[in-house]
C-alpha positions as CSV (number, residue, x, y, z in Angstrom):
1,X,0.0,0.0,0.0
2,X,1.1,3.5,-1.0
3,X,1.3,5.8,1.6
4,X,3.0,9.6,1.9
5,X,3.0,10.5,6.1
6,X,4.0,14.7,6.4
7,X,6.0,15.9,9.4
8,X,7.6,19.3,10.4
9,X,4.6,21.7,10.8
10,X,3.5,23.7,13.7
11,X,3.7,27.7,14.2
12,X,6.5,30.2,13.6
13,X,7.2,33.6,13.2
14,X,7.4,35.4,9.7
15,X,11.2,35.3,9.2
16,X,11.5,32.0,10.7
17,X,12.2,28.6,9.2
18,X,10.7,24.9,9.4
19,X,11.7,21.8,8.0
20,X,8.9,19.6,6.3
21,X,9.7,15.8,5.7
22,X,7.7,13.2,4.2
23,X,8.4,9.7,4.4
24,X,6.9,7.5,1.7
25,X,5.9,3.9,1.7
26,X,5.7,2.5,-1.8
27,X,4.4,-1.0,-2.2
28,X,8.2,-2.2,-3.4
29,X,8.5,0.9,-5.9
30,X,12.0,2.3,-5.8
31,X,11.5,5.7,-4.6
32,X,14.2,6.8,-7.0
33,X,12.0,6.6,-9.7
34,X,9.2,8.6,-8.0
35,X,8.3,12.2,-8.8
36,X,7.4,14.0,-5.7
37,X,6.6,17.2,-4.6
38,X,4.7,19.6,-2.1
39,X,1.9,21.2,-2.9
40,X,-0.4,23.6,-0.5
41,X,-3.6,25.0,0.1
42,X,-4.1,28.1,2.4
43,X,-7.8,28.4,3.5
44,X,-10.2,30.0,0.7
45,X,-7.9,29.4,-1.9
46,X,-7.0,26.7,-4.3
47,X,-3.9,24.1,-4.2
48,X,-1.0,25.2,-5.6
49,X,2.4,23.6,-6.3
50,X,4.7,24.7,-4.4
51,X,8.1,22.7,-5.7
52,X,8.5,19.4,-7.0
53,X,11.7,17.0,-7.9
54,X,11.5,14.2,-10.5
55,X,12.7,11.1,-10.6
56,X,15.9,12.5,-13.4
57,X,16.7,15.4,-10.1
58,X,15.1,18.3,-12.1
59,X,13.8,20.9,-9.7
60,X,10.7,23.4,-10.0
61,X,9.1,26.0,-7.5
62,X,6.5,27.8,-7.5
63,X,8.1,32.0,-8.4
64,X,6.6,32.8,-4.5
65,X,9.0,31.0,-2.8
66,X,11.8,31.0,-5.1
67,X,14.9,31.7,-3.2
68,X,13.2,30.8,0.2
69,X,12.2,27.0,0.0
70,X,14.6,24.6,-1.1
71,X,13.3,20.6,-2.0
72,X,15.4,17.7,-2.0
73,X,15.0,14.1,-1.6
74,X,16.7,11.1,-0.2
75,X,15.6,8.1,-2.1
76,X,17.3,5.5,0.5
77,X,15.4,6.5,2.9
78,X,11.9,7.2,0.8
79,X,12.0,11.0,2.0
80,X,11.3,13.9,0.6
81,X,11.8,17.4,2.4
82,X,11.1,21.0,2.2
83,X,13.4,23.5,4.0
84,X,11.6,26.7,4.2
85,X,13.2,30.1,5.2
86,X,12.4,33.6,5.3
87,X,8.5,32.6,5.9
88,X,6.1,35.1,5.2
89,X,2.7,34.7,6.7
90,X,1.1,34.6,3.3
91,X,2.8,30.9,3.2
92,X,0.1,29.8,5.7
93,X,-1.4,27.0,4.5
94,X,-1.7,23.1,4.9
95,X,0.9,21.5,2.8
96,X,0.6,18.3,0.8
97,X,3.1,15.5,0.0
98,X,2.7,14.4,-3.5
99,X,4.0,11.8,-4.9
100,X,3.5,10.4,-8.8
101,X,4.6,7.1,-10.4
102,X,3.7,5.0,-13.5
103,X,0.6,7.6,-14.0
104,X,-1.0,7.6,-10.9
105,X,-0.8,10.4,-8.0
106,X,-0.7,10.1,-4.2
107,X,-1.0,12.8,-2.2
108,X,-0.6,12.5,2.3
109,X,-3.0,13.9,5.0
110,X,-1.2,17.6,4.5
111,X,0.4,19.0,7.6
112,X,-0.4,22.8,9.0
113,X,2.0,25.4,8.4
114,X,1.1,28.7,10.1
115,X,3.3,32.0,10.4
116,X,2.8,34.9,12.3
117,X,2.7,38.4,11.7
C-alpha cells in the first residue's frame, strides 16, 4: 500500500524557518523513480504547487517562494523534504506531499504550516 505521512509543521514567526519531511511507503517501488513534490492549500484558496523534484533530479518552485524554499529528496530513505526560510505569513497554509509514479498520484493527509505576523 502506497502511503505519503507529512511531518515538520507547527507555528513560527514570519522570518523564521521549518523543516517539512515526508516519508513515503511504496508498495516495493523504488522511490528513486518517484516524482514527488509539495503542494499547499491556504484556506479559501485553491492548491497550488509549491516545488516538486522528479525522478531525473530536475527541480521546479512555485516564483513565490523561489529563493526561500529549497526541496530535495533522499531516495534511500523514501524522504522527501522542504526547508523553508524567510516565511512570510502569506505561506500559511496546509501542505501536501505528492508523490506520482507509473501515471498515478498520491498525495498525504497535509500537515499545518502557520506563520505569524
Amino acid at each position: 500500500q502506497v502511503r505519503l505521512v507529512e511531518s515538520g509543521g507547527g507555528l513560527v514567526q514570519a522570518g523564521g524557518s521549518l523543516n517539512l519531511s515526508c516519508a513515503a511507503s511504496t508498495s516495493g517501488i523504488p522511490f528513486s523513480i518517484w516524482n514527488v513534490g509539495w503542494h499547499r492549500q491556504a484556506p479559501g484558496k485553491q492548491r497550488e504547487l509549491v516545488a516538486d523534484i522528479i525522478s531525473g533530479g530536475s527541480i521546479k518552485y512555485a516564483d513565490s517562494v523561489k529563493g526561500r524554499f529549497t526541496i530535495s529528496r533522499t531516495n534511500a530513505k523514501n524522504t522527501v523534504y522542504l526547508q523553508m526560510d524567510h516565511l512570510k505569513p502569506e505561506d500559511t497554509a496546509v501542505y501536501y506531499c505528492t508523490g506520482e509514479v507509473f501515471g498515478r498520484n498520491y498525495w498525504g493527509q497535509g500537515t499545518q504550516v502557520t506563520v505569524s505576523s
